[in-house]
C-alpha positions as CSV (number, residue, x, y, z in Angstrom):
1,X,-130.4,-160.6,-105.9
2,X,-133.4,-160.8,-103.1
3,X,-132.5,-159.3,-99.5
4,X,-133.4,-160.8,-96.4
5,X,-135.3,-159.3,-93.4
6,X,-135.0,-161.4,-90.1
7,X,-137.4,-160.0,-87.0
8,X,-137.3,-160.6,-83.4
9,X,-140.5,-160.4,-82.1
10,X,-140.7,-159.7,-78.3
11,X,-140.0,-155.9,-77.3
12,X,-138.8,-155.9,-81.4
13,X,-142.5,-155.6,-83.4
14,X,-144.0,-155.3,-80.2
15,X,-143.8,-153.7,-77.2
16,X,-143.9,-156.5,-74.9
17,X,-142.9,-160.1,-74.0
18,X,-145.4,-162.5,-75.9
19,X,-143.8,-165.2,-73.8
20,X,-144.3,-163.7,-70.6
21,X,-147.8,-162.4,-71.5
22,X,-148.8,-166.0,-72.1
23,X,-147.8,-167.0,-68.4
24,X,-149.9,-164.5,-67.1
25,X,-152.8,-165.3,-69.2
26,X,-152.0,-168.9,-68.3
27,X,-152.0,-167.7,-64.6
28,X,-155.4,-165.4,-65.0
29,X,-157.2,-168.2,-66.6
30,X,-156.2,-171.1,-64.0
31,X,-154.3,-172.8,-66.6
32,X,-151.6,-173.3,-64.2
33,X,-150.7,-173.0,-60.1
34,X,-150.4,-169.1,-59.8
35,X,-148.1,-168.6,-56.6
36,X,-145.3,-170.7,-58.2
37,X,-145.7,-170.4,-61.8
38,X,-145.6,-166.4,-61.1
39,X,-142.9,-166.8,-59.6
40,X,-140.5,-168.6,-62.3
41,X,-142.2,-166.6,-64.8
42,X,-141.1,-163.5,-63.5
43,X,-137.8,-165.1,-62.3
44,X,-137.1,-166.6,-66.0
45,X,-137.8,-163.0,-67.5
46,X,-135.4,-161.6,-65.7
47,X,-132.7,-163.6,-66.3
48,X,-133.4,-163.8,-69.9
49,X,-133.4,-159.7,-69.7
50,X,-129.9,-159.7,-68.1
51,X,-128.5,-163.0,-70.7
52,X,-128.7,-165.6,-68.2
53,X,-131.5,-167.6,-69.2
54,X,-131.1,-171.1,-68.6
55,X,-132.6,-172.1,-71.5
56,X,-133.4,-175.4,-71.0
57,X,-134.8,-175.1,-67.3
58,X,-137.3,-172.5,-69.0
59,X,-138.4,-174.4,-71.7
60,X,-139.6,-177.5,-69.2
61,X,-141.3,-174.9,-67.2
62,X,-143.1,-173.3,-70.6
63,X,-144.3,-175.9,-72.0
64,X,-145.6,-178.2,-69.5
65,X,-148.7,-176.4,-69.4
66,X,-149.4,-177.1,-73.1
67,X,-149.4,-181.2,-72.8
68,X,-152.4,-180.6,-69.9
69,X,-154.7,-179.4,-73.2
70,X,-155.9,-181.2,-76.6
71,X,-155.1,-178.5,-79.6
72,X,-158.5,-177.3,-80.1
73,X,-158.3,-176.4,-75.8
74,X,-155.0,-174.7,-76.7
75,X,-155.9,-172.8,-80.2
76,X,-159.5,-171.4,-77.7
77,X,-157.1,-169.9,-74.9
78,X,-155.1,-168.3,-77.9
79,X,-157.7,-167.1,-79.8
80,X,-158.4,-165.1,-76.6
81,X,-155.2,-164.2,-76.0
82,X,-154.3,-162.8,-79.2
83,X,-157.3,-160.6,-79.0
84,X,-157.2,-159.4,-75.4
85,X,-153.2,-159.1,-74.9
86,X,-151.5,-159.4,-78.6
87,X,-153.8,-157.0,-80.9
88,X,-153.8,-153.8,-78.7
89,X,-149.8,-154.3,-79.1
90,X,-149.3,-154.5,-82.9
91,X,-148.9,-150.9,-83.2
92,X,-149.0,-149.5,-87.1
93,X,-145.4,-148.3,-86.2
94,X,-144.2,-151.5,-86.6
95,X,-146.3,-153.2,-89.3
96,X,-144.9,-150.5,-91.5
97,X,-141.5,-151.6,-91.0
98,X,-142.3,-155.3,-91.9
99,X,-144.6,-153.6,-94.9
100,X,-141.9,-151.6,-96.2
101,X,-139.5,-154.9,-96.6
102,X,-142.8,-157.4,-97.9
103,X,-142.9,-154.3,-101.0
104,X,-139.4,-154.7,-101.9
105,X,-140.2,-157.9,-102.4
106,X,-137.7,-159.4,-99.3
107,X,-138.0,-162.6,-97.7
108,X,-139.3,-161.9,-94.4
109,X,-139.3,-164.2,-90.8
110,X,-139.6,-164.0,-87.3
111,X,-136.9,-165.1,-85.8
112,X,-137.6,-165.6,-82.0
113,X,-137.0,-167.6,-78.8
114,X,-140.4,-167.7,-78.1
115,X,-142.5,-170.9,-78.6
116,X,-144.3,-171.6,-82.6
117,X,-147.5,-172.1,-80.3
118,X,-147.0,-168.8,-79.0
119,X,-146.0,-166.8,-82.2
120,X,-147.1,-168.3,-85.3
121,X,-150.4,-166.4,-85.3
122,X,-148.5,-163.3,-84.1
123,X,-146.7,-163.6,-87.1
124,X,-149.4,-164.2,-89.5
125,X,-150.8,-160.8,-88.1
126,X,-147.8,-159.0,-89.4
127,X,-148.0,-160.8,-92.9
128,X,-145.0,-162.7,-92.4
129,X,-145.1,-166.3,-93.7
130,X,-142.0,-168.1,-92.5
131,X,-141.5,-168.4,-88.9
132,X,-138.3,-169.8,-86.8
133,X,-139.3,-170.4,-83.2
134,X,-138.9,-172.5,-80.3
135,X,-140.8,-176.0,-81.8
136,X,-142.9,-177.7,-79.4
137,X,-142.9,-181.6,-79.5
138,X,-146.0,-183.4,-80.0
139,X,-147.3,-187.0,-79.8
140,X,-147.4,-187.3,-83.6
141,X,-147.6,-185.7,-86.8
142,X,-151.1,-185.0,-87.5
143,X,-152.2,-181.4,-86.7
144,X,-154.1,-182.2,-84.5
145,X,-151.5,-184.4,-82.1
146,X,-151.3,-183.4,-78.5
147,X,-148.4,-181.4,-77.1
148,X,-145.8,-183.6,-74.8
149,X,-144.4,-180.6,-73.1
150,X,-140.7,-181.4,-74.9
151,X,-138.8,-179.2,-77.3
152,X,-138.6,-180.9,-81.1
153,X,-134.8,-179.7,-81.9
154,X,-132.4,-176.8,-81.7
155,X,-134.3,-174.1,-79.8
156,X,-133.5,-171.1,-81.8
157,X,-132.5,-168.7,-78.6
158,X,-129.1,-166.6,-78.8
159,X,-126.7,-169.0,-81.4
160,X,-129.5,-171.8,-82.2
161,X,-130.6,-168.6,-84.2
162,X,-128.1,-168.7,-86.2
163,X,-128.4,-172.6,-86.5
164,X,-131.6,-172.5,-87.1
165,X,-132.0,-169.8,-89.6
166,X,-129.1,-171.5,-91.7
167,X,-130.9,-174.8,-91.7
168,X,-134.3,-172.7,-92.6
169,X,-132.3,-170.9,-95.3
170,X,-130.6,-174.5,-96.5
171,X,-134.1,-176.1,-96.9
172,X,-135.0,-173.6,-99.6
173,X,-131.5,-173.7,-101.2
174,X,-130.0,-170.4,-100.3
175,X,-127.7,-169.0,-98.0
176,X,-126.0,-165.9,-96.7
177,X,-124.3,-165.6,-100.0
178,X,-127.2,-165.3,-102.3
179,X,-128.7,-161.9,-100.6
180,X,-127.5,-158.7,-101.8
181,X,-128.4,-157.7,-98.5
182,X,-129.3,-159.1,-94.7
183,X,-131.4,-157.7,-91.9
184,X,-132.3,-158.5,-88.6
185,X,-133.8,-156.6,-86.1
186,X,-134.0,-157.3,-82.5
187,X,-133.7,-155.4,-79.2
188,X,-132.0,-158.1,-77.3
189,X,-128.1,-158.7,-76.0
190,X,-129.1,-162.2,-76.1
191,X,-129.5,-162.0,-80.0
192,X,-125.7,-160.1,-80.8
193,X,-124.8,-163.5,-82.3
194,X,-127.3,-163.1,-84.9
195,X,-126.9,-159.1,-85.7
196,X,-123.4,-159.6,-86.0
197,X,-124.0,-162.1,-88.9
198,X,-126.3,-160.6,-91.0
199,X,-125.1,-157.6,-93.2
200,X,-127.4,-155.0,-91.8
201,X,-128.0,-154.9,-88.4
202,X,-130.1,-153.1,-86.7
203,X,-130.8,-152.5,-82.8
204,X,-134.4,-152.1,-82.2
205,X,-135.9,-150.8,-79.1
206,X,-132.5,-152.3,-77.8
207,X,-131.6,-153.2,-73.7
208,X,-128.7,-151.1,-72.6
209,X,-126.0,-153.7,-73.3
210,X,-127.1,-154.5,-76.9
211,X,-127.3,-150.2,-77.3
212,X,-123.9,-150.0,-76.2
213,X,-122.8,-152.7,-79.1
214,X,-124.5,-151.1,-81.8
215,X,-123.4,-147.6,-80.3
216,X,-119.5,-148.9,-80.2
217,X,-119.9,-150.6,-83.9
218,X,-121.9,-147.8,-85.5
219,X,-124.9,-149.9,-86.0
220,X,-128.2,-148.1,-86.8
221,X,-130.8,-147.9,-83.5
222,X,-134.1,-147.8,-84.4
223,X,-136.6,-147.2,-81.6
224,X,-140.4,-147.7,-83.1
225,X,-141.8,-147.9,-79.8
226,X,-140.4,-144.7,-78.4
227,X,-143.6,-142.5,-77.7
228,X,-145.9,-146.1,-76.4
C-alpha cells in the first residue's frame, strides 16, 4: 500500500510566514498603502499565531491586492520574491525531509492556509507536485484570467484541511483507508484537526499549545529549524 506525507508549509519547511513575507514585500514594493496594510498584516498574524484568525476578514484583506495586477504583473513581483525572501529560507534541513518521503515513493502535498498564488512555486521548489491551498478566484478559466480578489471554495485553514484534502484525495480515487500509513507535519494549533486525523502525526517546529498536544498524546516533535 502507498503512504501519504501531508506538509504545512509556513514555520513547517520553512522558517517563516510565506503569507506574511508577501505583505511586506507587498508593502516594500508600493503594492499596497503601507501604514494600514502593516497594520492588519501584523494584526492578522497574530491572531492566526494565537488561533483566532478570522478567516474570512483575512482573506478580503489578502487578496485584494492581487485583482489591482494582470498575471504576468503578479508572476514579476513573485519571481522576485521567491528569490529575495523564499530561497534564502528553504534550508537543506527540510528538503531532506520532503526527499526522504518522494524516495519511498509517498504521495507528497502541501497542505497550507496560505494562498496557491503564494505557494505553488514554493512548493515546486521542494519537488512536491500536488498542492492544497487557499484558491484565489479569477475572472475566468484561462491562465492567464485576472484575479478578482475572492476566494474559489473551501479555504483549506484549520478543518477545510481536512475537507479539502478528502476532496483532493476523492478526485484521484483514494482515501484514508488505502494508505498503509499517513503523515502530516505542521507546527501550528490551528492545524490539530488535521494531525489528529492522519495516522502519523508529527509536531514540527510546533507553537507552545500544539507542543503541549503532541507532548500529552506522545506524538513525535521534530524541530528542523532548531539551530536557524
Amino acid at each position: 500500500m502507498k503512504r501519504l506525507a501531508l506538509f504545512d508549509l509556513d514555520h513547517t519547511l520553512i522558517p517563516t510566514d510565506s503569507d506574511h513575507a508577501w505583505g511586506r514585500f507587498m508593502v516594500e514594493e508600493g503594492m499596497v498603502e503601507r501604514a494600514r496594510f502593516e497594520r492588519e498584516n501584523l494584526q492578522f498574524y497574530e491572531d492566526y499565531k494565537a488561533g483566532c484568525l478570522d478567516i474570512d476578514a483575512y482573506l478580503r484583506v489578502a487578496l485584494e491586492p492581487l485583482s489591482r495586477y494582470s498575471r504576468a504583473e503578479l508572476d514579476r513581483f513573485h519571481a522576485r520574491f521567491m528569490a529575495e525572501v523564499i530561497a534564502p529560507q528553504i534550508l537543506p534541513v527540510a528538503r531532506q525531509l520532503v526527499d526522504e518521503h518522494r524516495k519511498a515513493g509517498d504521495l507528497c502535498c502541501v497542505v497550507t492556509a496560505t494562498n496557491a498564488f503564494v505557494t505553488r512555486p514554493i512548493a515546486q521548489a521542494f519537488g512536491i507536485e500536488h498542492l492544497i491551498a487557499v484558491d484565489p478566484a479569477t475572472e475566468g478559466d484561462l491562465p492567464e484570467a485576472r484575479y478578482t480578489g475572492l476566494v474559489k471554495g473551501m479555504p483549506s485553514f484549520q478543518a477545510g484541511k481536512i475537507v479539502r484534502t478528502e476532496g483532493w484525495l476523492a478526485a484521484m480515487g483514494l482515501g484514508w483507508g488505502d494508505f498503509e500509513k499517513s503523515f502530516f507535519y505542521s507546527d501550528s494549533r490551528n492545524d490539530i484537526p488535521l494531525l489528529e486525523k492522519v495516522s502519523d502525526p508529527v509536531a514540527t517546529n510546533p507553537d507552545d499549545t500544539l507542543r503541549a498536544h503532541a507532548e500529552r498524546l506522545g506524538w513525535p516533535i521534530l524541530e528542523l529549524f532548531k539551530a536557524t
